[in-house]
C-alpha positions as CSV (number, residue, x, y, z in Angstrom):
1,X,49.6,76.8,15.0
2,X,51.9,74.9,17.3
3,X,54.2,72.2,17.3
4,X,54.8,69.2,20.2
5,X,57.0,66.9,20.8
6,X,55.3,63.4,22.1
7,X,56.2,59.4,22.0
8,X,53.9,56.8,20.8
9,X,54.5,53.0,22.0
10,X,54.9,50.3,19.3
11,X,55.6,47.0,20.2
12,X,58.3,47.5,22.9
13,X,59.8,50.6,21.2
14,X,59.4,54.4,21.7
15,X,58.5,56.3,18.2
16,X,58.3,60.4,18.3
17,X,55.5,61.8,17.4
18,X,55.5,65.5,16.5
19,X,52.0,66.6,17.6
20,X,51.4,69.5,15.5
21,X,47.7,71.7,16.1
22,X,46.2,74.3,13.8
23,X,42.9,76.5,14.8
24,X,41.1,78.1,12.7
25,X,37.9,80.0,12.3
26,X,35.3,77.2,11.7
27,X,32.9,75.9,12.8
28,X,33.5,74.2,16.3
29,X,34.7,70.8,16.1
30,X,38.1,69.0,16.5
31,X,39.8,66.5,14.1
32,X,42.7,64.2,15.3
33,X,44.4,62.4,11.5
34,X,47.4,60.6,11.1
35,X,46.5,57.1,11.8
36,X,44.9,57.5,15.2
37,X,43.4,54.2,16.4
38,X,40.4,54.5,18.8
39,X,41.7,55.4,22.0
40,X,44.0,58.1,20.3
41,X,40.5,59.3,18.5
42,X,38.5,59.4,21.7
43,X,41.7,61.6,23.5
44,X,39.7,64.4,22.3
45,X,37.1,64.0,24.6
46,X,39.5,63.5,27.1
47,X,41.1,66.5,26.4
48,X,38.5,69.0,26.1
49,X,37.0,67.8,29.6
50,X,40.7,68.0,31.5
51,X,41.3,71.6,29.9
52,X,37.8,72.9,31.3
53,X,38.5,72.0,34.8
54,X,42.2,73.3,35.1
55,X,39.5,76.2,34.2
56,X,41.0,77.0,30.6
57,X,38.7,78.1,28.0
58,X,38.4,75.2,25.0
59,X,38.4,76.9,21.7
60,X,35.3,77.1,20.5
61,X,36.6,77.1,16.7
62,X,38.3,74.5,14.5
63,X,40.8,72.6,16.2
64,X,42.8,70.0,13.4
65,X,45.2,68.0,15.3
66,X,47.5,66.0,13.0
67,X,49.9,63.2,14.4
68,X,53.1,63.2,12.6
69,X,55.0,61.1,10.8
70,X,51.2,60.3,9.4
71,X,51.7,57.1,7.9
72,X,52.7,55.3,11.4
73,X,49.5,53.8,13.3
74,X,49.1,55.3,16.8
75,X,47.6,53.5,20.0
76,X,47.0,54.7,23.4
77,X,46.1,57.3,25.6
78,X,50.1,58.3,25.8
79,X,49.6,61.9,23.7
80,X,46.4,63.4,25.7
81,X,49.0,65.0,27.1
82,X,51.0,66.7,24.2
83,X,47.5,67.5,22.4
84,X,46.4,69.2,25.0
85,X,49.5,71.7,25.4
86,X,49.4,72.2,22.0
87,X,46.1,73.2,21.7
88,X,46.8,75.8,24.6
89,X,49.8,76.7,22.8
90,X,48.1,77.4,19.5
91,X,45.1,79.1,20.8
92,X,47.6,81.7,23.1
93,X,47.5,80.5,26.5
94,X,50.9,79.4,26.8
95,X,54.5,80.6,24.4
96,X,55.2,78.5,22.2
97,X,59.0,79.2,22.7
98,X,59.1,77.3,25.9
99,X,57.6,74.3,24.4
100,X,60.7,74.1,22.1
101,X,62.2,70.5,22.3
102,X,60.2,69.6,24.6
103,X,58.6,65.8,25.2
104,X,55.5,65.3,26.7
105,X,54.2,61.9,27.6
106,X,50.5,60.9,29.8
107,X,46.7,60.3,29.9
108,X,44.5,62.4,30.6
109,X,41.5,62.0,33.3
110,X,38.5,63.9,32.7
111,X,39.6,66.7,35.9
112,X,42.7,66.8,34.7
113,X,44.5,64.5,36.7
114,X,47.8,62.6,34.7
115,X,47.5,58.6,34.3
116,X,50.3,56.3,34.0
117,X,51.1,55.0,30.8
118,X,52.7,51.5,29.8
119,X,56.4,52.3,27.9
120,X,57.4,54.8,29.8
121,X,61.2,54.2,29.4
122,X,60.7,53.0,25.7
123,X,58.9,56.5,25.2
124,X,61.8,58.6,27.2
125,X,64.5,56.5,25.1
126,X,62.9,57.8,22.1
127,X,62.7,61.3,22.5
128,X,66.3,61.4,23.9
129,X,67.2,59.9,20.7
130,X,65.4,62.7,18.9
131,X,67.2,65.3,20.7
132,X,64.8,66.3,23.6
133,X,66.3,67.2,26.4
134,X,63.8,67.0,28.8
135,X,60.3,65.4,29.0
136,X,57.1,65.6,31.5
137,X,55.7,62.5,32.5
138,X,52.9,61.2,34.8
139,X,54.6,61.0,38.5
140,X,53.7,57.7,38.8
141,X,56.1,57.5,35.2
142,X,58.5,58.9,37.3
143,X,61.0,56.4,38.4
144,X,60.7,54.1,35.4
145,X,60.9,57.2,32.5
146,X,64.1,58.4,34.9
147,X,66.1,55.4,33.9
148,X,66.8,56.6,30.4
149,X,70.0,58.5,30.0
150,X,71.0,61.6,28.3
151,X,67.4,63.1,29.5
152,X,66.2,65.6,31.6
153,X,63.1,63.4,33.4
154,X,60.0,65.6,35.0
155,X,56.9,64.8,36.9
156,X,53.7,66.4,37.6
157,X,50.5,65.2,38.8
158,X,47.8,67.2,36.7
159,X,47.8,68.9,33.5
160,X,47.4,72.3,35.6
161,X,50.7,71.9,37.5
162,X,52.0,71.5,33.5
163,X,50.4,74.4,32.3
164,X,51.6,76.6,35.7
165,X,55.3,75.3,34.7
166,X,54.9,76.0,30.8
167,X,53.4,79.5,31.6
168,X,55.2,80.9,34.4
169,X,58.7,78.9,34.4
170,X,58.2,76.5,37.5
171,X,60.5,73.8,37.6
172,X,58.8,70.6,37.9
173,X,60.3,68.0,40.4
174,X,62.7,65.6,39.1
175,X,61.6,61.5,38.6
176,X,62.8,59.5,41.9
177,X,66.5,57.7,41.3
178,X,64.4,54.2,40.3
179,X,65.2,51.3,42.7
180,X,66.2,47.6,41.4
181,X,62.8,45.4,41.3
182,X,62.5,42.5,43.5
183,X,62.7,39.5,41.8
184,X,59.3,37.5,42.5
185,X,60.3,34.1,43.0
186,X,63.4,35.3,45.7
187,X,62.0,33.5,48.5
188,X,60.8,30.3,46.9
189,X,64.5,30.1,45.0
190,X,65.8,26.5,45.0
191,X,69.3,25.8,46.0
192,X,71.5,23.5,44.0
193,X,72.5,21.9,47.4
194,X,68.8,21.2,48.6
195,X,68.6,18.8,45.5
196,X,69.4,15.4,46.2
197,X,71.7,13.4,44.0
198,X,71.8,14.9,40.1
199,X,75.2,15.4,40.1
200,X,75.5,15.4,36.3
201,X,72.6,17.7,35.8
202,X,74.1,20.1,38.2
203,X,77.2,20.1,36.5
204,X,75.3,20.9,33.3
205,X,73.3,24.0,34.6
206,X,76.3,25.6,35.7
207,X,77.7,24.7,32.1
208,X,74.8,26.4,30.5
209,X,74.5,29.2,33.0
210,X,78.5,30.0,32.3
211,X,78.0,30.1,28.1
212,X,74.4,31.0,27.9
213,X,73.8,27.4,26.2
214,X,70.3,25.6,26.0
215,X,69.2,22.2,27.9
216,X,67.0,19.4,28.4
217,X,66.3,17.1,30.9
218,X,65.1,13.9,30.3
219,X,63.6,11.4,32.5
220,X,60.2,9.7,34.3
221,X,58.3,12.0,36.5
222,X,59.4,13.1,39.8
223,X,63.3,12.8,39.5
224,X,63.3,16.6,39.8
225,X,63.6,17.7,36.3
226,X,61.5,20.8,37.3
227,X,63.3,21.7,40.4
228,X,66.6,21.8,38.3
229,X,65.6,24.2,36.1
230,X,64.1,26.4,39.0
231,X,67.8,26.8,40.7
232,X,68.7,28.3,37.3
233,X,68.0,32.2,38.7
234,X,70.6,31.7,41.6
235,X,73.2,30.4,39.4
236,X,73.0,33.5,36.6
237,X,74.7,36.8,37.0
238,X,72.8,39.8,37.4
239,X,72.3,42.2,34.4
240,X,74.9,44.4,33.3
241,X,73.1,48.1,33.0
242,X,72.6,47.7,29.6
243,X,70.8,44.7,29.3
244,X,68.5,45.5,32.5
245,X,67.4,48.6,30.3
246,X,66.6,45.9,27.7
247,X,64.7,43.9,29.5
248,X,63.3,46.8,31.6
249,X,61.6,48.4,28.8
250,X,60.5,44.9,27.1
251,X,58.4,44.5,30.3
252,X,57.5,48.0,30.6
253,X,55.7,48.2,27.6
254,X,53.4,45.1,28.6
255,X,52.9,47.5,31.7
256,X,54.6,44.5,34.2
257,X,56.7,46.7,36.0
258,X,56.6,47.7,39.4
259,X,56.0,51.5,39.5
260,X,58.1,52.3,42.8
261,X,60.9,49.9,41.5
262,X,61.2,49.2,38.3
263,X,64.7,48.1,37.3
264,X,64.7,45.0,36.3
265,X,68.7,43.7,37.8
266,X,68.0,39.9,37.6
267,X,67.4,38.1,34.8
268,X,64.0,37.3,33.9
269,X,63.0,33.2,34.5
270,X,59.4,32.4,32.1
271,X,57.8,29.2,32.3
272,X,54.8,29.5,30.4
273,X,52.0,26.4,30.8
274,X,52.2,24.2,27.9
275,X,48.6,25.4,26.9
276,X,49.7,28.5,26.0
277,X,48.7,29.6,22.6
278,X,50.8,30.6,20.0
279,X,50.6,34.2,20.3
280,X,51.0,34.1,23.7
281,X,54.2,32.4,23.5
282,X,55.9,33.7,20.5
283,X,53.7,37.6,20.8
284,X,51.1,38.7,18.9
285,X,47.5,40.5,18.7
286,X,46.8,44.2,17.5
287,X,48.6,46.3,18.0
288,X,51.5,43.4,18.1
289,X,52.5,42.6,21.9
290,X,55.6,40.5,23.1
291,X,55.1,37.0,23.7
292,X,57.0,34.9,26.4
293,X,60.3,34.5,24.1
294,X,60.4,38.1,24.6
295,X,59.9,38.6,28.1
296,X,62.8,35.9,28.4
297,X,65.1,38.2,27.0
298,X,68.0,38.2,28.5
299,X,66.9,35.2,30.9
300,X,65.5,32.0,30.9
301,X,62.6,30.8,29.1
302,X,61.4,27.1,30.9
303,X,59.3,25.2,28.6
304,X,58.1,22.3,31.1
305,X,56.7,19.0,29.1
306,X,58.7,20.2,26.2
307,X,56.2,17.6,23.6
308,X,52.7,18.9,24.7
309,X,53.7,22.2,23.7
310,X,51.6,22.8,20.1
311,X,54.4,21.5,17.2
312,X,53.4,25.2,15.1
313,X,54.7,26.9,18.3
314,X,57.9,24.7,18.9
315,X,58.9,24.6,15.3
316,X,58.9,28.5,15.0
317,X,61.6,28.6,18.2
318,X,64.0,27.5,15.8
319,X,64.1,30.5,13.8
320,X,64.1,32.6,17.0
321,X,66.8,30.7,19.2
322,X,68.9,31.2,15.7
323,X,68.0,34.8,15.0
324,X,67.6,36.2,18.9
325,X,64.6,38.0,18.0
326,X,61.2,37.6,16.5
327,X,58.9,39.6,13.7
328,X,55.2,40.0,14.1
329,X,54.3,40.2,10.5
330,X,50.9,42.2,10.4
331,X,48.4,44.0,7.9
332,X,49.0,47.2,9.5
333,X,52.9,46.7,9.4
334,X,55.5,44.0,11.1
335,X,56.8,44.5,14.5
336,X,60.3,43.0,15.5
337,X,60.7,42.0,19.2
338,X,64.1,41.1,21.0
339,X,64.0,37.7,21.9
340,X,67.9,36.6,23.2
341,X,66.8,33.6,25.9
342,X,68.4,31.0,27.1
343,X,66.0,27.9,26.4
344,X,65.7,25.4,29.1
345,X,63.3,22.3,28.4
346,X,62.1,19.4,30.1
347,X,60.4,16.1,28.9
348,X,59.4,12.8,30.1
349,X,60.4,9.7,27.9
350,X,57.2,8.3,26.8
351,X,53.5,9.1,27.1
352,X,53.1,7.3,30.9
353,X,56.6,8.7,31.5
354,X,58.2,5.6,32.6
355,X,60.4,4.4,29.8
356,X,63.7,5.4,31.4
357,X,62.4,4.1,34.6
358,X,63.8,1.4,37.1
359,X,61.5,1.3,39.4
360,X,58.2,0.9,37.3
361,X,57.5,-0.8,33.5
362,X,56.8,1.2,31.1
363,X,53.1,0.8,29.2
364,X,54.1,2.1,26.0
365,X,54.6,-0.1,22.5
366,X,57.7,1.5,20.3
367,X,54.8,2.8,17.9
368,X,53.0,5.4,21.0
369,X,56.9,5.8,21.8
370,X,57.7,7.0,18.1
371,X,54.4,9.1,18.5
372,X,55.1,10.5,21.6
373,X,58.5,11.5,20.6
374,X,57.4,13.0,16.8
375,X,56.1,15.6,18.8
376,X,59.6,17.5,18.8
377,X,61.7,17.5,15.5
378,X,64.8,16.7,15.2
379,X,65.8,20.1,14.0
380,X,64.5,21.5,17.4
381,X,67.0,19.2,19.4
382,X,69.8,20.2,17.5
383,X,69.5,23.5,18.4
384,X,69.6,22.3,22.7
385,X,73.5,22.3,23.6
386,X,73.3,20.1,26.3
387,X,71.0,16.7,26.9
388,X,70.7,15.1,30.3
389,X,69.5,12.1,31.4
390,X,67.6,12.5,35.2
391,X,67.5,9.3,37.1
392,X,65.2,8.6,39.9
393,X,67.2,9.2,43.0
394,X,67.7,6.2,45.9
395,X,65.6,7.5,49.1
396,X,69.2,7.0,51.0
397,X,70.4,9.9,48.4
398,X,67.3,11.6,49.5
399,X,67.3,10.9,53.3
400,X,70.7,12.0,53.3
401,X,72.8,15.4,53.3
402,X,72.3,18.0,50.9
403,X,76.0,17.9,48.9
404,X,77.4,20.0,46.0
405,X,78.1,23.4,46.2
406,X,75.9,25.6,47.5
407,X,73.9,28.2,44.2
408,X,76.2,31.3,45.6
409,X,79.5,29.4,44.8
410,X,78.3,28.3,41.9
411,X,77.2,31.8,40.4
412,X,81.1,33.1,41.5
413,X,82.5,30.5,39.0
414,X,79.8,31.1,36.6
415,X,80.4,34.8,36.7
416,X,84.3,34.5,36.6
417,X,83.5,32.4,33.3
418,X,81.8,34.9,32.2
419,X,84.3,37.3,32.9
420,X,86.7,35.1,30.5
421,X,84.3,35.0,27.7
422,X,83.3,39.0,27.8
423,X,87.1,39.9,27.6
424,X,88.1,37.0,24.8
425,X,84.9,38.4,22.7
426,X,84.5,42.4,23.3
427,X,85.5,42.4,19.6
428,X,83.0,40.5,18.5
429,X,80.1,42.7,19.7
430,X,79.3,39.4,21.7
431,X,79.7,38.2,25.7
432,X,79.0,34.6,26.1
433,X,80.3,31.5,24.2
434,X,77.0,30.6,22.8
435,X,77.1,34.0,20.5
436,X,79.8,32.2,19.0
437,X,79.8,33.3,15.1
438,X,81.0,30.2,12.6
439,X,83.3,32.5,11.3
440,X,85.3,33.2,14.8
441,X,84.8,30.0,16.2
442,X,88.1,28.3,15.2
443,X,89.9,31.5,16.6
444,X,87.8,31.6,19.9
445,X,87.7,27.8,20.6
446,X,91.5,27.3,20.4
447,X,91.3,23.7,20.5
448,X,94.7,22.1,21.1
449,X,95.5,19.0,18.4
450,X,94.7,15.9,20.8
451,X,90.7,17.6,21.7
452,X,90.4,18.5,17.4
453,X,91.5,14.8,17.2
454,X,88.6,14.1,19.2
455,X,86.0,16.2,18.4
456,X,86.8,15.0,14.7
457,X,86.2,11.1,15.9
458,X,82.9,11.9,17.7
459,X,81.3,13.4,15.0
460,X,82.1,10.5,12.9
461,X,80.8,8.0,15.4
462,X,77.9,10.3,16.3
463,X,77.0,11.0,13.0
464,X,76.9,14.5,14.1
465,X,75.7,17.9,12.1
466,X,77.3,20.6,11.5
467,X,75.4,22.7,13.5
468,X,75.6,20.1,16.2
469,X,79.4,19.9,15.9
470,X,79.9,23.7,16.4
471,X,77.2,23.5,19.5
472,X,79.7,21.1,21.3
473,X,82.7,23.3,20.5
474,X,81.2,26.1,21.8
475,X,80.2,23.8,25.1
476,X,83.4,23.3,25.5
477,X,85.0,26.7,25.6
478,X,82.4,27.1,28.7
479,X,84.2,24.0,30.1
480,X,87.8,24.9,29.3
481,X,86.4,29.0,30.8
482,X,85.1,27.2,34.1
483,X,88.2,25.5,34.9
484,X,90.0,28.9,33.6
485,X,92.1,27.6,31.2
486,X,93.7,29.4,27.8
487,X,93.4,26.3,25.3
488,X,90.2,23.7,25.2
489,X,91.5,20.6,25.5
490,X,90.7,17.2,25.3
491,X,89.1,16.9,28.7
492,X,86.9,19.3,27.6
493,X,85.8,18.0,24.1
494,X,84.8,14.7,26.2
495,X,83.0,16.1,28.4
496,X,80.7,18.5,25.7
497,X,80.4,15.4,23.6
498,X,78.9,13.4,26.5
499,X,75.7,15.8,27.0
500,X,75.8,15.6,23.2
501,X,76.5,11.8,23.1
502,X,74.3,11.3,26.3
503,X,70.7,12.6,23.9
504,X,71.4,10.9,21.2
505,X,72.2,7.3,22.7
506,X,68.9,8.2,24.7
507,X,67.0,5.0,22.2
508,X,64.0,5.7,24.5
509,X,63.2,8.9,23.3
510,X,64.0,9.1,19.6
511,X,63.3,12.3,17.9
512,X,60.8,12.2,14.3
């Protein structure tokens, strides 16, 4: 009998699976139990075909492999690997004391060759966490397994270079240093200062890039509302190690990452067409995968013609954009999935889209208006910190120089916020102002008397929530953080109240 450390993949996380093999003197056949799911069940196959041409001998007995802990399900072709070392182990081809602690992680090909798996990192993170100190993995695993710490991360190319290393002590090479991935929208990245006019909309995405707040942008086709939210990856700061780990082992485990360079340093931007299902957006399927709201993580999720989005699908964001993350609630179990985004939204006015328009009339009676806007609840809205109106810009704004700081100035302020916030709430857990708790808000804010004197008069005029009210104090700590100053003040209650006040005078586009 023998005993093997491997890593099964669910959802985005790693789980250990101790592969344990017993051989006994049956008839020939081989059994694989503990919830194995068809491509774990066909492994066998796999297995005994990639042992005969390293030119082992297959036992030609009874071979029970069980998959421990037995009551988890187990997908993929990620434990050919460990079976098949343990069924050399337990039939005496290799010690068993060497395989002590030991994590093992790849497909098999039918010569013998090692495949790359998807969760490599999630899979290395997990059997560091159960004390392994080193695992094998596929070479093209290599530099993504090699990001996890506190492991000792190997490659090999073929289940006989394995073997050769288990039998006769051979060190296998060690996985590449991983480089940072290139982000895929670098050379189409839109500068702030390329956009014409949109001053105030400006000034609101480096507002929400600085707190990590939501926005929407409101106004008749073609004022730019898409371009906007397209400068936001210049105007974010890159990922601290942590959260690139995060996010690298999110899209690892959808199998997204580049395998010569796979850290993820920048943070994801996801603008998923508004025909996207539901599963698609918030994850689903079997076995349970992440949705867009997870690839966000840590980014930018861009929901473009916010009301054509399916109402099921917007009305479950407000769970997630309260909770940061998501569960998959299944037969065979529920699968929880990070989901910490900053939600940027855009929308036209009306059906024809030219309700807030000065240059054309719009077509629309108050009743298709009423329709048109019932598409996104009010509840929804009060989640979005910060409403801007988009104007159509004047072809002499457009004909002219680009103005405004440039995206690169921008991102220094917006990381020197940043900065302010990460210090001011280390002992929270927490590194942006939107992370606010209720409970510390009164403490973090610091409002002086004159802006709590005016914060309480616009939610009386406004007829704001509470939610809403403790959205625009957090907005304006961002403010009060950009201009670097100890105290919000009243300056900066005005100015979070106005992309408040600014939606909800917005007549044109009333929310059901």
């Amino acid at each position: 009998m023998s005993r093997i450390l491997g890593a099964a993949l669910s959802g985005v996380d790693g789980i250990p699976i101790e592969v344990e093999v017993r051989i006994s003197s049956q008839l020939p056949r081989i059994d694989i139990v503990g919830l194995p799911e068809a491509a774990v069940r066909e492994s066998a196959a796999r297995v005994r075909a990639a042992i005969s041409a390293i030119g082992r001998t297959f036992p030609l007995r009874r071979v029970t492999v069980n998959l421990a802990p037995a009551g988890v399900r187990k997908s993929g072709a990620g434990l050919d690997l460990p079976i098949a070392i343990g069924i050399l182990a337990a039939s005496g081809a290799l010690d068993g004391d060497r395989l002590a602690a030991l994590g093992l992680v790849g497909e098999l090909a039918l010569d013998g060759r090692l495949r790359a798996v998807r969760g490599a990192l999630a899979r290395a993170l997990c059997l560091a966490a159960a004390g392994a100190p080193r695992v094998i993995v596929p070479r093209e695993n290599g530099p993504e397994a090699g990001l996890a710490p506190g492991i000792d991360v190997r490659i090999a190319d073929d289940l006989g270079s394995v073997v050769e290393s288990l039998g006769m002590g051979r060190e296998l090479p060690r996985a590449p240093k991983a480089a940072a991935a290139r982000s895929p929208d670098a050379a189409t990245r839109v500068d702030l200062r390329d956009i014409r006019g949109q001053a105030r909309a400006k000034r609101a995405l480096e507002i929400m890039a600085a707190g990590g707040h939501g926005l929407l942008l409101l106004g008749p086709p073609g004022t730019g509302k898409t371009l906007l939210a397209r400068s936001l990856p210049g105007l974010l700061p890159a990922l601290a190690f942590k959260e690139a780990l995060e996010v690298t082992r999110i899209h690892g485990a959808t199998g997204r990452l580049d395998r010569e360079a796979p850290l993820m340093s920048e943070r994801p931007f996801r603008a998923p067409h508004h025909t996207a299902s539901r599963a698609g957006l918030l994850g689903g399927g079997s076995p349970p995968r992440p949705g867009e709201v997870s690839l966000a993580h840590r980014g930018v999720l861009f929901l473009d013609e916010l009301p054509e989005f399916e109402r099921r699908s917007l009305e479950s964001l407000r769970q997630v954009i309260e909770e940061r993350r998501i569960l998959i609630a299944r037969a065979q179990g529920t699968s929880e999935f990070p989901a910490h985004f900053q939600l940027a939204a855009a929308a036209n006015p009306c059906a024809c889209g030219w309700r807030l328009s000065k240059l054309r009339d719009c077509r629309c009676d108050d009743a298709a208006v009423a329709r048109y806007s019932a598409r996104v609840s009010g509840p929804l809205r009060d989640r979005i910190d910060l409403h801007v109106s988009v104007p159509e810009v004047s072809w002499s704004e457009l004909d002219g120089p680009g103005e405004g700081a440039e995206s690169a100035w921008v991102r220094k302020r917006v990381e020197a916020a940043r900065r302010r916030q990460a210090r001011r709430l280390a002992e929270h857990g927490i590194s942006t102002n939107a992370e606010i708790p209720v409970g510390a808000l009164e403490a973090a804010v610091a409002a002086t008397p004159e802006a709590r004197a005016l914060m309480g008069e616009a939610v009386d005029r406004l007829a704001l929530s509470a939610r809403a009210a403790h959205r625009v104090l957090r907005v304006a700590r961002t403010v009060a953080d950009l201009a670097a100053e100890q105290r919000v003040g009243p300056s900066a209650v005005a100015e979070a109240v106005g992309f408040r006040e600014e939606g909800a005078d917005a007549n044109a586009y009333r929310i059901g």
